[in-house]
C-alpha positions in Angstrom: 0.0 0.0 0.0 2.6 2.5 1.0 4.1 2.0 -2.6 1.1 2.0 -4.5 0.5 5.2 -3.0 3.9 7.1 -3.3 3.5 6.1 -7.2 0.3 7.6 -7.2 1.2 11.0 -5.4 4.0 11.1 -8.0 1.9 10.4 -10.9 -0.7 13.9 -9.7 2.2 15.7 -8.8 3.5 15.3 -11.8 -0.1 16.2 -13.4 -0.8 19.2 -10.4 2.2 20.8 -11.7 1.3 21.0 -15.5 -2.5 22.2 -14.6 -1.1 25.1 -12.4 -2.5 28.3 -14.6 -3.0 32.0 -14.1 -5.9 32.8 -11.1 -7.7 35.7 -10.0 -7.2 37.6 -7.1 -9.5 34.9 -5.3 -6.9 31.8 -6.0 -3.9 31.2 -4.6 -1.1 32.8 -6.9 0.7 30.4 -9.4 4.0 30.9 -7.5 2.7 29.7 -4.1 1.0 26.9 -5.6 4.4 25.9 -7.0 5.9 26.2 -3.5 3.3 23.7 -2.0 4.1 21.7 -4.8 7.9 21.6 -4.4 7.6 21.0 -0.6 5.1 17.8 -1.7 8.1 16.9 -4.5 11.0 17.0 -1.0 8.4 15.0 1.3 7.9 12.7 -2.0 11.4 11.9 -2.3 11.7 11.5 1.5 8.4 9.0 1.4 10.6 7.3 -1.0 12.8 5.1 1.4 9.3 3.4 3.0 9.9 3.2 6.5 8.7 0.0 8.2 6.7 0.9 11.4 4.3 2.9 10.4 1.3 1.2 11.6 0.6 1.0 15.8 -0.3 -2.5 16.3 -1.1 -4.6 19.0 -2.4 -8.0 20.5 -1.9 -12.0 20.2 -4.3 -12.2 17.7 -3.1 -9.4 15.5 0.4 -11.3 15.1 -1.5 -15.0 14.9 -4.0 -13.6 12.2 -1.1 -12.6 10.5 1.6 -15.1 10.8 -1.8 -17.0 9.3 -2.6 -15.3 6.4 0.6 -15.2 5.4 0.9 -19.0 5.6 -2.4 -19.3 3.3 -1.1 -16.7 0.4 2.3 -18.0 0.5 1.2 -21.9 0.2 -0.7 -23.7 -2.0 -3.5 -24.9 0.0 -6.3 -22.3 -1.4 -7.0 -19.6 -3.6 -9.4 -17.7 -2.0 -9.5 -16.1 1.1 -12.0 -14.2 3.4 -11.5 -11.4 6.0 -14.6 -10.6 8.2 -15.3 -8.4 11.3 -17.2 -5.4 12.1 -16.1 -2.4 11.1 -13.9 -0.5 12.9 -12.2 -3.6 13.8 -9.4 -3.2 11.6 -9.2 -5.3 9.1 -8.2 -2.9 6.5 -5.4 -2.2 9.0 -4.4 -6.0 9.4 -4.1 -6.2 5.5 -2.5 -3.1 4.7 0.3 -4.4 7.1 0.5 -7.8 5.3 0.1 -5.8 2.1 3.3 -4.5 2.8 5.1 -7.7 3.9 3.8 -9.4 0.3 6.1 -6.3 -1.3 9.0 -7.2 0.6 8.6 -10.5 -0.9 7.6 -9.9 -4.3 7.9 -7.5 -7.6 5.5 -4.8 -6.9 3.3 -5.5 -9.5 2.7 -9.0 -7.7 0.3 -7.9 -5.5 -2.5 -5.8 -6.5 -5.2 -3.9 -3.6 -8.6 -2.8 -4.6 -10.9 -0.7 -2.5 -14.4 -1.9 -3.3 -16.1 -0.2 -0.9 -20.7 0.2 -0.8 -22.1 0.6 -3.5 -20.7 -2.3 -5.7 -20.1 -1.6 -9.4 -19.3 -4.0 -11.7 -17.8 -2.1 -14.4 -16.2 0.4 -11.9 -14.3 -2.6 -10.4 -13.6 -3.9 -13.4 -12.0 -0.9 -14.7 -9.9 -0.4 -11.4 -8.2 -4.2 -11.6 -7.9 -3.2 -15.1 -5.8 0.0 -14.4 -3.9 -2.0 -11.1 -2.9 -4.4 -13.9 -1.3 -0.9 -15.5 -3.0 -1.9 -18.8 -4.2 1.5 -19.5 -8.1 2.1 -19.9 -10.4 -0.4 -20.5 -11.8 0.5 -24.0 -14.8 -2.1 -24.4 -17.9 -1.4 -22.9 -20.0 -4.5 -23.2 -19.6 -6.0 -19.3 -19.4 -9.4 -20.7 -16.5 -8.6 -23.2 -14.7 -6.7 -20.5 -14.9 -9.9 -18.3 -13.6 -12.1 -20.7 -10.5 -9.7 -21.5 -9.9 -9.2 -17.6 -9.9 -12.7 -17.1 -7.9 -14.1 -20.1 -5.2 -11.5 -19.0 -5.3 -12.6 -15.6 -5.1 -15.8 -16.3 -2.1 -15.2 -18.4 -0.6 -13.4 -16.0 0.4 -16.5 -13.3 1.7 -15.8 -10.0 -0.4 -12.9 -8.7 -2.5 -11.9 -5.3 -5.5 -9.7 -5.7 -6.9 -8.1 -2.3 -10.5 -6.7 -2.4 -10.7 -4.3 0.4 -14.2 -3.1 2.0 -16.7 -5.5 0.3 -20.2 -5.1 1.2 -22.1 -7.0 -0.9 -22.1 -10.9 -2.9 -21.2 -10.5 -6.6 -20.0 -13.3 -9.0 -16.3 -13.6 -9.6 -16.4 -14.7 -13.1 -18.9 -11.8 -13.5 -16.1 -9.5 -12.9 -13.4 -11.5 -14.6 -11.6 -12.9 -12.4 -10.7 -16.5 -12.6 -11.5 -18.9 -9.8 -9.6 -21.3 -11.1 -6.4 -20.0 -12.7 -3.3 -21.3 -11.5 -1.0 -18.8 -9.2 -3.5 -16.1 -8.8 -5.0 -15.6 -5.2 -7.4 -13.5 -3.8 -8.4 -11.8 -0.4 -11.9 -10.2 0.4 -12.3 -7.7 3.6 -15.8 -7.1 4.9 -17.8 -6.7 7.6 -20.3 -10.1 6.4 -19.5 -13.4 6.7 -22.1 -14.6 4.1 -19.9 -12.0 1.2 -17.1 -14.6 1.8 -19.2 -17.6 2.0 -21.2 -16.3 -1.5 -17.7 -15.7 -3.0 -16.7 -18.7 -2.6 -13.7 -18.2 -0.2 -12.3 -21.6 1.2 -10.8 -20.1 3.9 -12.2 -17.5 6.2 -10.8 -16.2 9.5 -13.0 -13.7 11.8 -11.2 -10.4 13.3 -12.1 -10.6 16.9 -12.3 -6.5 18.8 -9.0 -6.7 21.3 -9.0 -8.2 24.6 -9.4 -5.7 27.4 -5.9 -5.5 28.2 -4.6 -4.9 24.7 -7.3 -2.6 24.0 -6.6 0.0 27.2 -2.8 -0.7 26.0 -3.6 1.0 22.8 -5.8 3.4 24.4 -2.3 4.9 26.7 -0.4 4.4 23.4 -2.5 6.3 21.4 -2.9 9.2 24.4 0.7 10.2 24.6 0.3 11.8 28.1 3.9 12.3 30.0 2.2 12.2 33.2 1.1 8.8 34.4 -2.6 9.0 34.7 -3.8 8.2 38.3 -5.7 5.1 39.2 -9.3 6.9 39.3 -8.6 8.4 35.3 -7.2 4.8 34.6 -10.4 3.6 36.0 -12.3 5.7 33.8 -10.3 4.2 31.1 -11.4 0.6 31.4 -14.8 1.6 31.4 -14.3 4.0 28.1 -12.5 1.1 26.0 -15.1 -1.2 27.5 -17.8 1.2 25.7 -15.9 1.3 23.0 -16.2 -2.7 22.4 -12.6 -2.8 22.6 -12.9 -2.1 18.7 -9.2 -0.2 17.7 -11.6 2.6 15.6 -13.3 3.6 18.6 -10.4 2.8 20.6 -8.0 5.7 19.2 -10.7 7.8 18.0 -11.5 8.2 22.0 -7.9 8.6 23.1 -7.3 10.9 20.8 -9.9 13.1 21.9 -8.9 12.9 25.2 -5.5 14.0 24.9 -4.1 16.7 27.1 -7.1 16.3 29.4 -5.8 15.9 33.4 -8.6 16.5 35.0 -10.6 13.4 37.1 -13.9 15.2 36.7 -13.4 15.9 32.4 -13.1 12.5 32.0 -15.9 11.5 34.6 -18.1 13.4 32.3 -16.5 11.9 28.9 -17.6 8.5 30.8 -21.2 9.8 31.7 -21.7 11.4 27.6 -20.5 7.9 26.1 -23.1 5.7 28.7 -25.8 8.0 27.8 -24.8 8.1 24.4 -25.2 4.6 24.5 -28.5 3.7 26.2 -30.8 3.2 23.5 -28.2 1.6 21.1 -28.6 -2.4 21.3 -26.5 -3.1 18.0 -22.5 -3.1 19.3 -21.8 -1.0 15.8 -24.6 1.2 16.2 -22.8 1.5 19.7 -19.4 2.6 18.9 -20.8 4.6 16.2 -22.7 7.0 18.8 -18.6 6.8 20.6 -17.6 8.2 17.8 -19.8 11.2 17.9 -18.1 12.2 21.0 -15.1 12.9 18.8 -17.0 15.2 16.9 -18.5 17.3 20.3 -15.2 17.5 21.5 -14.1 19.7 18.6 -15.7 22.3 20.1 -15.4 24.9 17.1 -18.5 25.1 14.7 -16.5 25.9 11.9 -14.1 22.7 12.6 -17.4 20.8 12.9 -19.1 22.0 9.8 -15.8 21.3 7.5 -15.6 18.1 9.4 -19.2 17.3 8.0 -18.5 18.9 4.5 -15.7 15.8 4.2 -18.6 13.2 4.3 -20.2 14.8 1.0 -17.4 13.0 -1.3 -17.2 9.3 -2.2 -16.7 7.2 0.6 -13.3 6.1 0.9 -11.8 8.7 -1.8 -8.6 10.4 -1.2 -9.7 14.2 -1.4 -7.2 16.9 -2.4 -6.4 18.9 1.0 -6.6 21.5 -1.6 -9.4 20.6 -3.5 -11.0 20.5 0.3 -9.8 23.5 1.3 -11.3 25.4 -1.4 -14.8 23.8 -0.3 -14.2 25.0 2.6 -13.6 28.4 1.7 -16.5 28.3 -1.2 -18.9 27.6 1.8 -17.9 30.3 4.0 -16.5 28.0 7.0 -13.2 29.9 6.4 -14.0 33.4 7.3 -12.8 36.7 9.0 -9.6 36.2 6.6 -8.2 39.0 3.8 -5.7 36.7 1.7 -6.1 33.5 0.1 -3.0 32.5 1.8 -4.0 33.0 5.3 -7.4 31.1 4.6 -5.0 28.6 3.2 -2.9 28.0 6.1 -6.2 28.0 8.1 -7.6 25.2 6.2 -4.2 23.3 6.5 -4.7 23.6 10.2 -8.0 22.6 10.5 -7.3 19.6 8.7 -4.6 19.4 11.2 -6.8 19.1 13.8 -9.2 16.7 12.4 -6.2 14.1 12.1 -4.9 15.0 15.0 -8.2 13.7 16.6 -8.6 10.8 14.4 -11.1 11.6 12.5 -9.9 11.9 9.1 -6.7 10.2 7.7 -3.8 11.6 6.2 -2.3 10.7 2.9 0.5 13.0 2.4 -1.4 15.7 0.3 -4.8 14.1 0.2 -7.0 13.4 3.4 -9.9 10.4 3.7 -12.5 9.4 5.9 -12.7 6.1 7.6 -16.3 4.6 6.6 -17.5 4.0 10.1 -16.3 8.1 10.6 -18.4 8.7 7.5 -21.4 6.7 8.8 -21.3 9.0 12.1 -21.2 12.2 10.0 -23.7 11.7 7.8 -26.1 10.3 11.2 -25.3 13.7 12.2 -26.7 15.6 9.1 -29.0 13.1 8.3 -32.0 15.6 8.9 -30.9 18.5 6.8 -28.7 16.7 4.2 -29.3 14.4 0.6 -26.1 12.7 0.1 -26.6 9.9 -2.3 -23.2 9.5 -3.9 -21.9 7.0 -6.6 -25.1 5.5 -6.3 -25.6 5.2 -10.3 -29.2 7.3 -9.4 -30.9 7.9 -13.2 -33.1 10.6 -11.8 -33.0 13.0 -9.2 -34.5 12.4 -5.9 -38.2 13.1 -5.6 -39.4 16.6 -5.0 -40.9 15.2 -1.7 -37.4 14.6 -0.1 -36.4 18.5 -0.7 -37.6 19.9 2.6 -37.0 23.1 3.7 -34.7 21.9 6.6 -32.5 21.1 3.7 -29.1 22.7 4.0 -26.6 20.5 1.9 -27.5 17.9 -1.3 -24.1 15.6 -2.5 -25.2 13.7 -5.8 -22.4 13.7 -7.0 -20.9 10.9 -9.4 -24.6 9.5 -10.2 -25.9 8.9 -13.7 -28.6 11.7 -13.2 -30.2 12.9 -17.0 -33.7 13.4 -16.1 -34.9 16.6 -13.3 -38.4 16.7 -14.0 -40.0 19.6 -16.2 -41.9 21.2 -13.3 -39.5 20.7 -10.3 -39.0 23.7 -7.8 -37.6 22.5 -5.0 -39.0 25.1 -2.3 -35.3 24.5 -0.1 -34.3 28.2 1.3 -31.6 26.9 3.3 -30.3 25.0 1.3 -27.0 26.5 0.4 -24.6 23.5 -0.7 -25.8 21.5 -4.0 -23.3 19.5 -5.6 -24.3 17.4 -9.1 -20.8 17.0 -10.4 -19.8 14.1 -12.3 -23.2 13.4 -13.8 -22.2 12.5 -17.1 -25.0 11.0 -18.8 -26.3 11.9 -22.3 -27.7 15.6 -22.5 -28.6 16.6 -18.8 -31.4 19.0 -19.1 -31.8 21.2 -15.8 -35.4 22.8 -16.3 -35.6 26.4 -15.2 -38.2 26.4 -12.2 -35.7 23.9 -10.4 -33.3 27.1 -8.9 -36.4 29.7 -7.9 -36.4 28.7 -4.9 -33.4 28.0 -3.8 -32.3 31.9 -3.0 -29.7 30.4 -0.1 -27.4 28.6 -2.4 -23.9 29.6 -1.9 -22.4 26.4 -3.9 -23.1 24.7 -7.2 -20.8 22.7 -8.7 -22.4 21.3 -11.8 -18.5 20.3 -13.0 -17.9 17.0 -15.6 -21.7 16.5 -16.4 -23.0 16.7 -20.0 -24.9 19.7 -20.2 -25.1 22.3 -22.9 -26.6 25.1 -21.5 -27.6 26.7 -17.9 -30.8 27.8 -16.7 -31.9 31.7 -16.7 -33.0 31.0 -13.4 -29.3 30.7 -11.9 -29.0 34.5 -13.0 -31.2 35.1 -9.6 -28.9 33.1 -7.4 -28.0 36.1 -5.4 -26.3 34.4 -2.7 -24.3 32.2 -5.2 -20.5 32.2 -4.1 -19.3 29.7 -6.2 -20.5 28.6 -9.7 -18.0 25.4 -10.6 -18.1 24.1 -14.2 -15.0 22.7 -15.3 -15.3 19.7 -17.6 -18.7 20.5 -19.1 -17.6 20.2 -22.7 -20.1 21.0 -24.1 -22.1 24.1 -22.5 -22.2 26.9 -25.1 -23.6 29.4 -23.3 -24.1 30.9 -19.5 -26.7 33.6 -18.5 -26.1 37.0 -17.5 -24.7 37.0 -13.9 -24.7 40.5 -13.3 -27.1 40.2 -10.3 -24.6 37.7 -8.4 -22.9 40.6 -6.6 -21.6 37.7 -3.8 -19.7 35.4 -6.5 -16.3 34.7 -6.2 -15.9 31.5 -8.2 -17.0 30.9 -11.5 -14.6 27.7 -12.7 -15.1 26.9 -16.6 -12.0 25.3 -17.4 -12.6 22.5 -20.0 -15.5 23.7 -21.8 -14.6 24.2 -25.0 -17.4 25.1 -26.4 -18.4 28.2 -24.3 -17.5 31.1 -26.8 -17.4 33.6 -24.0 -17.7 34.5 -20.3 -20.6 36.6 -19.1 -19.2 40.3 -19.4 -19.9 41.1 -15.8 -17.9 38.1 -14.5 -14.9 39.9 -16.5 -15.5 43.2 -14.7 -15.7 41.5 -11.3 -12.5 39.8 -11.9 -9.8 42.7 -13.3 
């Protein structure tokens, strides 16, 4: 994993630095995006030397399950092997670490790791063994054809180990392309179900069991860093926090995180008393720890950490997110205020991102951030009353009028197959000020003009990559608009006048080629 994902930073670097271009007063300057750039290209070539020890594990079991798996991928006995256990219970972790151990032993491109994640798409996974495989992109589009090319060159290809990370639902392997039967290659499926490895046909399956008391309050010390020994009251507090936490790693560091720097008996009396009541009307143990988790998020304290905290959950889950690309979000949305230079706002996000891995609750990837799934889960449970997010769900139409309440305040539909909003659709949503529909690339996506009347809140609209020739006049009375983000929509021709949208600050049309012109009082704005 950690040299799968150096070659990937390298590969966008390399890309980030030939897409750097000429901004307004609004972006940050071409020179300082070089600088982050080169001090990305230093901690690149540091990253380079992949240090063992990255990982903080513990337990028996973690070194048993290990010392097991490896037995299994390195012998002969089977070809298929299931990982199961509830989330948060690290098997990602486990295999990411025996990931690693594979490399030591093998050419890189022996091994290859595919997130699957919710959502299961055939062609989508198709298309990322495909690329693992560094064959390029796959050209055909008939899902059987696809299948048979995947698994002829797999089968061809001999000695290989394929690792399915984060499956959630049964799919057929041949279905895919992989072959069951073809001699040398071997493959490993994480999820949290034990009938996904039974319906895939895995001959081997081995349960990830929460740690044992003892290793899990280990992890919790480990993870809390204090220099003072903590008393026997605040140690007492402890067992009874990891034993809320169902000893589940997730929860585990998630909670000691949050709890770092904290010295007072009575502070963590009252983190005790918040998880127990927390938990009271939760019966399910994942339902459980994913309440835990929310104490994270109290303890953040600052709305504005909160609500970019929340914005994170509106992307894919399990992407890798630009820190800049979040940033910018942030910024678009207003959570980064009170600032007169790009560059401050900039160093803000940087340290609110900070902060959010410092507490565990995003991940860091160098120059990309991601959310853990059951993180995810707990965010959007938070903003499940005033949010739509229905992401990579291959959705043909938009949600039903019906679900646009005016408690709305943020939509995510992003990467769907959306090409039909209904003729008459008005949405009455005035708080809704977030409304994200990029990457909806089906044929000719018609937006009708009553659907923006009534959304006079919206400061976002990113319409980017979808297949739409031309813009409502209704987004001319968008008054509140701050950002207008169109880039990759090759084919609009035209955008309305904008002069009313006194608040806009962003209007992104890079990649569409066929607009002949922006509107003349964007132009003014900008100079």
């Amino acid at each position: 994993m950690e040299v799968k994902n150096w070659f990937t930073d390298v590969e966008n670097l390399r890309n980030d630095f030939h897409s750097i271009e000429s901004t307004s007063e609004n972006c940050l300057p071409p020179h300082q995006q070089v600088d982050i750039l080169m001090q990305e290209v230093e901690e690149l070539i540091k990253q380079g030397e992949f240090p063992k020890g990255l990982f903080v594990l513990v337990g028996e079991a973690f070194r048993r399950n290990t010392t097991e798996i490896l037995e299994y991928l390195v012998g002969n006995q089977i070809s298929r092997l299931g990982i199961y256990g509830m989330g948060g219970v690290g098997k990602t972790t486990l295999m990411v670490h025996i990931h690693n151990r594979l490399l030591e032993k093998a050419n890189y491109d022996d091994v290859l790791w595919i997130t699957v994640s919710q959502d299961l798409n055939i062609e989508k996974l198709q298309d990322n063994i495909w690329k693992a495989l560094n064959l390029g992109i796959l050209q055909e589009n008939d899902v059987r054809k696809r299948a048979a090319m995947l698994s002829d060159h797999l089968t061809e290809r001999g000695k290989l180990i394929i690792i399915l990370d984060d499956v959630w639902e049964c799919f057929d392997l041949e279905e895919v392309g992989i072959p069951v039967r073809a001699t040398g290659l071997k493959l490993v499926i994480t999820t949290r179900s034990f009938n996904v490895c039974r319906q895939t046909h895995c001959q081997e399956k081995i349960k990830i069991e929460p740690l044992s008391q003892e290793e899990a309050e280990s992890l919790f010390f480990e993870e809390l860093g204090s220099k003072v020994a903590p008393n026997l009251e605040i140690k007492g507090v402890v067992k009874s926090i990891v034993k809320e936490c169902a000893s589940l790693p997730l929860g585990v560091i998630t909670m000691a995180a949050s709890m770092r720097e904290v010295t007072d008996v009575f502070e963590w009396n009252d983190c005790l008393v918040k998880l127990k009541e927390s938990d009271m009307r939760q019966t399910n143990k994942e339902k459980k720890v994913l309440m835990n988790l929310k104490f994270s998020y109290d303890r953040l304290g600052n709305c504005e950490v909160q609500q970019c905290f929340l914005s994170c959950a509106l992307y894919p889950e399990d992407q890798l997110i630009s820190k800049i690309n979040l940033i910018e979000f942030f910024i678009d949305q207003e959570l980064i205020g009170g600032l007169n230079t790009r560059e401050k706002q900039y160093q803000r996000g940087l340290t609110i991102l900070n902060k959010l891995e410092n507490v565990c609750l995003l991940e860091d990837y160098k120059k990309r951030m991601k959310m853990h799934d059951l993180i995810r889960d707990m965010a959007l449970h938070i903003m499940s009353a005033t949010s739509i997010v229905k992401v990579g769900k291959s959705l043909e139409s938009i949600p039903a009028e019906e679900y646009w309440t005016d408690a709305l305040e943020k939509v995510s539909l992003m990467g769907n197959k959306i090409s039909e909003i209904p003729l008459n659709m008005s949405p009455n949503c005035p708080k809704l000020s977030t409304l994200l529909l990029n990457g909806n690339l089906s044929m000719h996506l018609v937006i009708p003009d009553s659907f923006f009347k009534q959304l006079c809140g919206l400061k976002v609209l990113n319409l980017s990559y979808c297949n739409i020739t031309e813009l409502p006049n209704s987004i001319s009375d968008l008054v509140n608009l701050r950002a207008l983000l169109l880039r990759g929509c090759w084919g609009l021709c035209h955008i309305p006048y904008l002069g009313k949208l006194t608040s806009l600050r962003k209007l992104d049309v890079g990649g569409c080629f066929e607009l002949k012109e922006v509107p003349r009082a964007w132009k003014c704005w900008s100079t």
